[in-house]
N, C-alpha and C positions, 0 to 999 in steps of 0.2 A: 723336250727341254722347254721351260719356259721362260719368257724373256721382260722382265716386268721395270718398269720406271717405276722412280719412287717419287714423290714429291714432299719434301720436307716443307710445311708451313710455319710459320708465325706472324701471326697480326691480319687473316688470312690472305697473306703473299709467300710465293714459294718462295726459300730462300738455299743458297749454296754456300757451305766454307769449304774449309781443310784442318783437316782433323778435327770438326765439331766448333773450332774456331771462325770470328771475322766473317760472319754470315753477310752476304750479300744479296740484294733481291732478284730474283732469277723467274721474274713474271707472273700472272695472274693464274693461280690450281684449276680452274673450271677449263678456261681456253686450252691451256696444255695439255688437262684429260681429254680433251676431246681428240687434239692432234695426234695424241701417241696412240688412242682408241682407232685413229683413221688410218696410222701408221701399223695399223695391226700386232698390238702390245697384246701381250696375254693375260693381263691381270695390271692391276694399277695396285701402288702402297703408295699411300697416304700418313704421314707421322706428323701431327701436330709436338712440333720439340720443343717448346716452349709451355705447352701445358701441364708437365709435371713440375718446369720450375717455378711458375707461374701460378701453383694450386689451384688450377680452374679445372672443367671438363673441357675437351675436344669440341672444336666449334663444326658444331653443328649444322649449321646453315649452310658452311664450306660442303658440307661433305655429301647433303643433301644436295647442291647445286652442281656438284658435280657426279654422284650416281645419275642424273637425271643425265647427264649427258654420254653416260658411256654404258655401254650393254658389254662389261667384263668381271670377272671377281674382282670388286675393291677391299683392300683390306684395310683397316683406320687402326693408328695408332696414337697413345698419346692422352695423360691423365683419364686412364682407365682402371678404377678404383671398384668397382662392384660390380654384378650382376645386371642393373638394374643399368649403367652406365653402356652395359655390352646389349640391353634391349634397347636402348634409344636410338642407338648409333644402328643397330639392324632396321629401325624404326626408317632411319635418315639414309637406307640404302647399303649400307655396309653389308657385306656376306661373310669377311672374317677381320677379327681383331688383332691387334699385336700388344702384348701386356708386357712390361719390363720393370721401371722402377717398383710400381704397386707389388709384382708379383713378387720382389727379393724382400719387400718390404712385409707382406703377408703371403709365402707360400699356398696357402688354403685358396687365395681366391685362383687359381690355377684348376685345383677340381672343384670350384663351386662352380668356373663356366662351363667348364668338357662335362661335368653331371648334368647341367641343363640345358647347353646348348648343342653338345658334340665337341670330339677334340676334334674336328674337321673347323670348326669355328677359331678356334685357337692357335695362334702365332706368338711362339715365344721370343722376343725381340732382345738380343743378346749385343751389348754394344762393349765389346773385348779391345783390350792394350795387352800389348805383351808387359812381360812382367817375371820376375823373379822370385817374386815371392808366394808363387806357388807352383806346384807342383808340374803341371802342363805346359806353365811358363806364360801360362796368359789368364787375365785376372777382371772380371766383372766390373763396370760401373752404372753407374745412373745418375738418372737427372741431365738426360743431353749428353754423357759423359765429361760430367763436370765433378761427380762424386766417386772415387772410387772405394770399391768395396772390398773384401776379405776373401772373395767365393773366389775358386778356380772356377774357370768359365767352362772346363768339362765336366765336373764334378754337379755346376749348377743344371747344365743342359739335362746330365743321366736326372736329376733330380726331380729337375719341372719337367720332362718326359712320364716319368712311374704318377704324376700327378695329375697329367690327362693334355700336357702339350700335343699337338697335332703335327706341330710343321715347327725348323727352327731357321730365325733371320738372325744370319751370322753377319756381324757388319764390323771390319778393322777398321779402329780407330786410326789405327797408325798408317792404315793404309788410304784413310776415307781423303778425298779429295785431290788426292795429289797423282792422280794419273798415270801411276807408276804401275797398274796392275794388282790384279787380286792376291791376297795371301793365301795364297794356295797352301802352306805348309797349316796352315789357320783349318783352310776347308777342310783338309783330307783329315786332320784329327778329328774333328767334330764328327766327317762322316764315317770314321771308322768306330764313335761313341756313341751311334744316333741312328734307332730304328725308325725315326721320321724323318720325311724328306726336309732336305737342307737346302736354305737360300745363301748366297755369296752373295755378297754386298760390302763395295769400300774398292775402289781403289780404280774403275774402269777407265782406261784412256783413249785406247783404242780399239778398232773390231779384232783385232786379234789376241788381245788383251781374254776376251768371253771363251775360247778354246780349252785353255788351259784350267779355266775355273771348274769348266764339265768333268774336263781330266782327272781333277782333284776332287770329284764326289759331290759335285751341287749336283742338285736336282734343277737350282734354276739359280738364274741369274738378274741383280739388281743393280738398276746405276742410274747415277742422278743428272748430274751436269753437263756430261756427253751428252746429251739428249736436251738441255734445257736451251744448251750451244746451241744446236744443230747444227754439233759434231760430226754425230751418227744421227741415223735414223736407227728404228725397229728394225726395218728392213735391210738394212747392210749389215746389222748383229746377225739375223737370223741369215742371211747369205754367207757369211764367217763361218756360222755352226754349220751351218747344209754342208758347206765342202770341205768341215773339218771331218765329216761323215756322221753327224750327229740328228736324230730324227729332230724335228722341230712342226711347230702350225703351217 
């Protein structure tokens, strides 16, 4: 099981809300990759959330200053529009990307990176509300989850899957920030639609909180503000999973 912080950027400072709202700044991206890197996090995500509403690219500079500081897979997210945006960011130290608005916006660019990068590279980043007006009962947005859209969020996954997705980050809106715990009934669909591994993400409060998300078919697990607290560390999630009987690093 892997146990991975995420750090949501804007302006580059990490920033925290609930439910995508009322961002607050939650400290410098470099120094806190490095803390969770020494707290033995298995992977770091990076989402620049202000770069799709912002029409910019992913800052760069952020993401370079802090691959420098962490020897783990970083994955970067965030105004990632081509090919050519997914070589820079490799450029700047990324190892795999998370594509979301661009990708609902142009399906295609989903197999133009898995044909030339690998779908080992590719993270499809799925930011879901529940919803009734589709089918699943939960319904795709973008733009920060500020726009929502049409796609049932299972239907998109099978979709960008058959297109060369690699890995999926499942993140409840409904659930994002507010401590309440993962939507487990969220994971276990996704993982029962979804021949690649699934991240849970949204909702972490406490270490026992991560138990149940494994239970429900992540492969890993993502959280933000518990960690930016020093609520938790890495290491009391992964003492959680050990004696839930779960193998972990």
């Amino acid at each position: 099981m892997r146990v991975i912080p995420c750090l949501d950027v804007a302006n580059g400072r990490v920033v925290k809300g609930v439910n995508f709202q009322n961002l607050r700044d939650a400290g410098d991206p470099v120094e806190l990759a490095r803390r969770y890197y020494e707290q033995g996090a298995d992977e770091l995500c990076f989402l620049d959330v202000t770069a799709t509403v912002d029409n910019r690219s992913t800052t760069y500079d952020v993401v370079r200053a802090t691959a420098e500081q962490v020897f783990i897979p970083l994955t970067v997210g965030g105004g990632i529009r081509s090919v050519d945006d997914v070589s820079r960011l490799q450029a700047s130290g990324a190892d795999k990307v998370g594509v979301n608005s661009a990708a609902i916006a142009r399906p295609a660019l989903i197999s133009e990176i898995a044909d030339r990068f690998g779908a080992q590279v590719l993270v499809l980043s799925l930011d879901v509300k529940r919803s009734d007006r589709t089918e699943s009962g939960f319904v795709v947005t973008t733009h920060g989850g500020r726009t929502e859209t049409e796609l049932d969020a299972v239907a998109w996954a099978r979709q960008a899957i058959e297109l060369g997705a690699g890995e999926l980050l499942v993140n409840s809106i409904d659930a994002d920030g507010t401590r309440a715990g993962f939507d487990t009934e969220l994971i276990a669909l996704m993982r029962s639609n979804s021949r690649v591994p699934v991240i849970a993400s949204g909702g972490a409060g406490q270490a026992s909180d991560f138990p149940p998300a494994i239970r429900a078919g992540a492969d890993a697990v993502l959280a933000a503000s518990v960690f930016h607290n020093a609520q938790l560390t890495i290491g009391v999630v992964k003492r959680e999973l050990a004696d839930a009987g779960m193998l972990v690093r």
